[in-house]
C-alpha positions in Angstrom: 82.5 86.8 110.0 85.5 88.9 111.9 86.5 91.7 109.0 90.2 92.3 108.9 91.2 95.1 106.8 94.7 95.5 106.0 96.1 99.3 105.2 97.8 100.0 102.0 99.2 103.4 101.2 102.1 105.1 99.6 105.1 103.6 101.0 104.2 100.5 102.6 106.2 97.8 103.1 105.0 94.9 100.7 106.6 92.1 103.3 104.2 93.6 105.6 101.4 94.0 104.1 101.9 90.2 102.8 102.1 88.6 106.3 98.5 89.5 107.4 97.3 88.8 103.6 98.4 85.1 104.0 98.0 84.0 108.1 94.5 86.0 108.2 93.5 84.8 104.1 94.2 80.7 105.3 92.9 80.3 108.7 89.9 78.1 108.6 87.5 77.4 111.6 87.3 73.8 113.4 84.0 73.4 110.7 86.8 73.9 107.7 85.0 77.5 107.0 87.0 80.7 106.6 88.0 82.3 109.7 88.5 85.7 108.9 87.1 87.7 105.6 90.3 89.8 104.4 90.6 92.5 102.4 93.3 95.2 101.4 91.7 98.7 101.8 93.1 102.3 100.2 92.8 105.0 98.5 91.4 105.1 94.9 94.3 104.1 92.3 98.1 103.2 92.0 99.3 102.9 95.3 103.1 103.4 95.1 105.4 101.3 97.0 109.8 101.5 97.0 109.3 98.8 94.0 106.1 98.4 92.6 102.4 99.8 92.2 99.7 98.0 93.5 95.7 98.7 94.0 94.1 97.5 96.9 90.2 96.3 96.1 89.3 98.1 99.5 88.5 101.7 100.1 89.3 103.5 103.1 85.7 103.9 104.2 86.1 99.7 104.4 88.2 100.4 107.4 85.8 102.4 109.5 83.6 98.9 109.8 86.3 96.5 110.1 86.7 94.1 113.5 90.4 94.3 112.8 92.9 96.9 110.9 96.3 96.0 110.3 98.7 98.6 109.6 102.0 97.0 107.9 105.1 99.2 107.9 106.2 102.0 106.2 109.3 102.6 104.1 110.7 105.7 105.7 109.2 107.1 109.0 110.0 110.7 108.3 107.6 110.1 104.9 104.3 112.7 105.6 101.2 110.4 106.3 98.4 110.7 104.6 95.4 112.7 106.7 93.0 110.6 104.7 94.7 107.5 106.0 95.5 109.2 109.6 91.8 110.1 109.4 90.3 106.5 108.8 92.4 105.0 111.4 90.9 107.3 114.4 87.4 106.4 112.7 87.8 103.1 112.8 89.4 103.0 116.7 86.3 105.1 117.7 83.9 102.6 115.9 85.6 99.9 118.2 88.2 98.0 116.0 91.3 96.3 117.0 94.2 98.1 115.7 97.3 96.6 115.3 101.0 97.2 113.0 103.8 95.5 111.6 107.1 96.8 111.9 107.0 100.7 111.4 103.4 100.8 110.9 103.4 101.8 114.6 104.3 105.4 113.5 101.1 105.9 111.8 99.5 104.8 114.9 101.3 107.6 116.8 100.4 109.6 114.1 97.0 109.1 114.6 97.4 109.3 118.3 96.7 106.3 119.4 99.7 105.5 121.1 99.0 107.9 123.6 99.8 106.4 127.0 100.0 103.2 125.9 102.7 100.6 125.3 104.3 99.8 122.0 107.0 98.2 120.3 107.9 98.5 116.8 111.8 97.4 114.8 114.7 97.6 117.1 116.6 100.1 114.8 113.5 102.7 115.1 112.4 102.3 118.4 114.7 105.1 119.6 113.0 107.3 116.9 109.8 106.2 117.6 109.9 106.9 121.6 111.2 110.2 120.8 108.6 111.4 118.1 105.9 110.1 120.4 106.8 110.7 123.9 103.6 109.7 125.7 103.9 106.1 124.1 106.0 103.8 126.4 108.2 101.8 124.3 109.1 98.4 124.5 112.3 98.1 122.2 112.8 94.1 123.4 109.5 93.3 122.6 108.4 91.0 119.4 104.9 92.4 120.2 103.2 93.8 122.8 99.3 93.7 123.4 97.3 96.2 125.0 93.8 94.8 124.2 92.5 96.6 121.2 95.5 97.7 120.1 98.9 95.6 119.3 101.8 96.4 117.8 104.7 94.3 116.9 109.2 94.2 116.1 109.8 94.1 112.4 109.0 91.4 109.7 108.9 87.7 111.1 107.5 89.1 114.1 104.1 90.8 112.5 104.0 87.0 112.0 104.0 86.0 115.6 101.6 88.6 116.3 99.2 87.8 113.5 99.1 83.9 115.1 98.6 85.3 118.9 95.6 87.7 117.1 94.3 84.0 115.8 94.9 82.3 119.0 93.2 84.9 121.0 90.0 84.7 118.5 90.0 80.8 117.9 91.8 79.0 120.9 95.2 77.2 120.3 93.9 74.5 118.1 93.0 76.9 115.4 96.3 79.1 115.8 98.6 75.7 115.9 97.1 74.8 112.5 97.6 78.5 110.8 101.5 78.4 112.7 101.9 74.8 110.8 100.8 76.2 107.3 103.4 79.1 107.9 105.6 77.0 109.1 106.7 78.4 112.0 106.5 78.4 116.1 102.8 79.2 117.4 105.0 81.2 120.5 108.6 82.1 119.5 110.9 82.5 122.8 112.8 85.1 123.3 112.7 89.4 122.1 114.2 91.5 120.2 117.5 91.4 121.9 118.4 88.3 120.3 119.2 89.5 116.9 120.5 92.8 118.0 124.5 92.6 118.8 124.9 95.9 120.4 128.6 96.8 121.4 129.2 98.8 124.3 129.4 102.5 123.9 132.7 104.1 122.8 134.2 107.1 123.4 137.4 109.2 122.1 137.9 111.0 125.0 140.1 110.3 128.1 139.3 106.6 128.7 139.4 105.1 125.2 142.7 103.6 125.5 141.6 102.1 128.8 138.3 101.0 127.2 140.6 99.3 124.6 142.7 97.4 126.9 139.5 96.2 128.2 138.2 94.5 125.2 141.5 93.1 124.6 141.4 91.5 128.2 138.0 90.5 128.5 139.0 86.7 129.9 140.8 88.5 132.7 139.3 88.5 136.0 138.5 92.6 136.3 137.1 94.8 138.7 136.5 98.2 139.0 140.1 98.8 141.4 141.8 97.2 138.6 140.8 99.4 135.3 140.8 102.6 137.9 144.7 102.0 138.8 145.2 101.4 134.8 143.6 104.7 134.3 145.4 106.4 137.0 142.2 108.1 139.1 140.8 106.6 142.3 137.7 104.1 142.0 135.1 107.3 142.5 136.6 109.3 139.6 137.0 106.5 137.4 133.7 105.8 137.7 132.1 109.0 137.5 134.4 109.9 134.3 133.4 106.7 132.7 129.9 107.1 132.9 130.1 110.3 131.5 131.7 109.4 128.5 130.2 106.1 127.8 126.8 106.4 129.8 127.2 103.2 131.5 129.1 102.0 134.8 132.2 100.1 134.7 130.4 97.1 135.9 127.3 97.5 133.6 129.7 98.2 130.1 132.2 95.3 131.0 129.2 92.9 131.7 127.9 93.8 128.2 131.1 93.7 126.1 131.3 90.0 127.8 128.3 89.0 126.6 128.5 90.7 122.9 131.9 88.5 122.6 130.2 85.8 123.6 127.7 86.0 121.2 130.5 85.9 118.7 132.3 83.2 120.0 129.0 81.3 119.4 128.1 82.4 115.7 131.8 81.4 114.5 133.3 78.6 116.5 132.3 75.2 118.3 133.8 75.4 121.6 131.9 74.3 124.6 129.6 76.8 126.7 131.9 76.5 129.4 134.7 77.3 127.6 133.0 80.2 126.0 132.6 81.2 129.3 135.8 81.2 130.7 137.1 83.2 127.5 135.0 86.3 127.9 135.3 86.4 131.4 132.7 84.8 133.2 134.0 82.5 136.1 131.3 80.1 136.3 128.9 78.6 133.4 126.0 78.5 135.5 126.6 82.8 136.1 127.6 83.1 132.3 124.2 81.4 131.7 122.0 83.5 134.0 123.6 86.9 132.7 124.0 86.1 128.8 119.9 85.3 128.6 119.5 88.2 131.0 120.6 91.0 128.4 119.5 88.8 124.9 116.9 87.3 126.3 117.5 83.4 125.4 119.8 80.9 126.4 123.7 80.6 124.9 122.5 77.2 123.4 119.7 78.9 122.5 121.3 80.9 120.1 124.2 79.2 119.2 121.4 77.3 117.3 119.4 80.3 115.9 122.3 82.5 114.8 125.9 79.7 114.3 127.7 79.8 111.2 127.6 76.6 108.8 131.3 77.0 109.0 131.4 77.3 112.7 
């Protein structure tokens, strides 16, 4: 039977280490057998996490044979890993697992140096940190997982679910996974990445421009080019752009295109109004351009998320 050992250690994240506990724990095989035999592995005695001790029935040496290791998150990246821990994980990559993480757990992979010219994703809000404590890693900060064979690393929380069911899928076809996604209630593939819950404002600045970057914002269902906010800033076109990506490190075109679409994703959390006129109040002449740019940048369609992320008020 395929061994999945799940990691527990000081600071995990219990969410984490829950998700692999209960996918993995209830899969059963077409015959109605268990799918996977699962077990939390550790160190000997109280393992402490942000709220609560725990003991994991598992040892660390457990690891080394296991056909799968998963690595939940950790509660504060800058937290020193443990070289026993650090130590199991290469052992158990060598011996030929599949190594995967939840969330943050991805930092103990660099740690251990497996991320080492590979691809990787981990939560939105540390993949900036993540990319620059482990430089030969490509990240993928859209991502709600990304594979690379035997190892697989995933966003934060609900997605170290989505990953757990493609880990099942890939092992026992789509019948198998479609069952384990109904008893977690919840889609066997998820559309969409990251950049759907992520409502990033354009960059700011308190230097020269601010007061035209204001007037921008303010007059986002005006039809605006580059001439335009370049005359309101009194420079020609080339210094207006060259002074506006230095202090926001973004083009005119690219910024305003943004701050469109981040006020449109507001429009659709709080009120009803039509796409099209959602459209025409941020900017964007057409519906059918509005639609193309808007799942462009977050990645799913305005209606899309109007359902995932509206208001009850709205």
């Amino acid at each position: 039977m395929h061994k999945v050992a799940i990691l527990a250690f000081d600071g995990v994240v219990p969410f984490d280490l829950s998700i692999p506990c209960e996918v993995f724990g209830r899969v059963r095989a077409p015959d109605g057998a268990p799918a996977y035999a699962v077990c939390v592995c550790g160190r000997r005695g109280a393992i402490q996490t942000r709220n609560f001790t725990l003991r994991a029935p598992g040892t660390l040496a457990d690891i080394r044979s296991a056909d799968t290791v998963v690595v939940p998150g950790i509660d504060d990246v800058e937290r020193d890993m443990s070289p026993a821990v650090l130590a199991s994980l290469r052992a158990a990559w060598k011996a030929g697992a599949r190594i995967v993480s939840i969330c943050s757990g991805a930092f103990l992979l660099g740690a251990a140096g497996l991320l080492d010219g590979r691809r990787a994703t981990t939560h939105w809000i540390a993949a900036a940190e993540l990319a620059r404590q482990y430089p030969t890693a490509c990240i993928e900060p859209d991502a709600l997982f990304v594979d690379e064979g035997r190892l697989v690393t995933s966003a934060g929380a609900s997605a170290g679910l989505d990953m757990c069911l493609h880990l099942v899928r890939l092992d026992h076809g789509e019948a198998v996974a479609a069952d384990a996604a109904r008893l977690a209630v919840a889609p066997l593939i998820r559309d969409g990445g990251q950049a759907q819950f992520i409502r990033q404002a354009p960059p700011r600045t308190t230097a020269g421009l601010a007061a035209t970057l204001d007037w921008i914002l303010a007059n986002l269902d005006r039809s605006l080019d580059v001439r335009m906010l370049a005359d309101r800033a009194g420079m020609s076109e080339r210094s207006f752009a060259r002074h506006f990506r230095d202090q926001t490190g973004s083009s005119p075109v690219q910024w305003l295109l943004a701050a469109r679409v981040r006020a449109a994703q507001e429009l659709l959390e709080i009120t009803p109004a039509p796409i099209e006129e959602v459209a025409r109040q941020v900017g964007f002449e057409s519906p059918i351009t509005f639609r193309s740019r808007f799942r462009r940048i977050v990645g799913i369609s305005p209606i899309a998320y109007r359902r995932r992320f509206q208001t009850q008020t709205a």
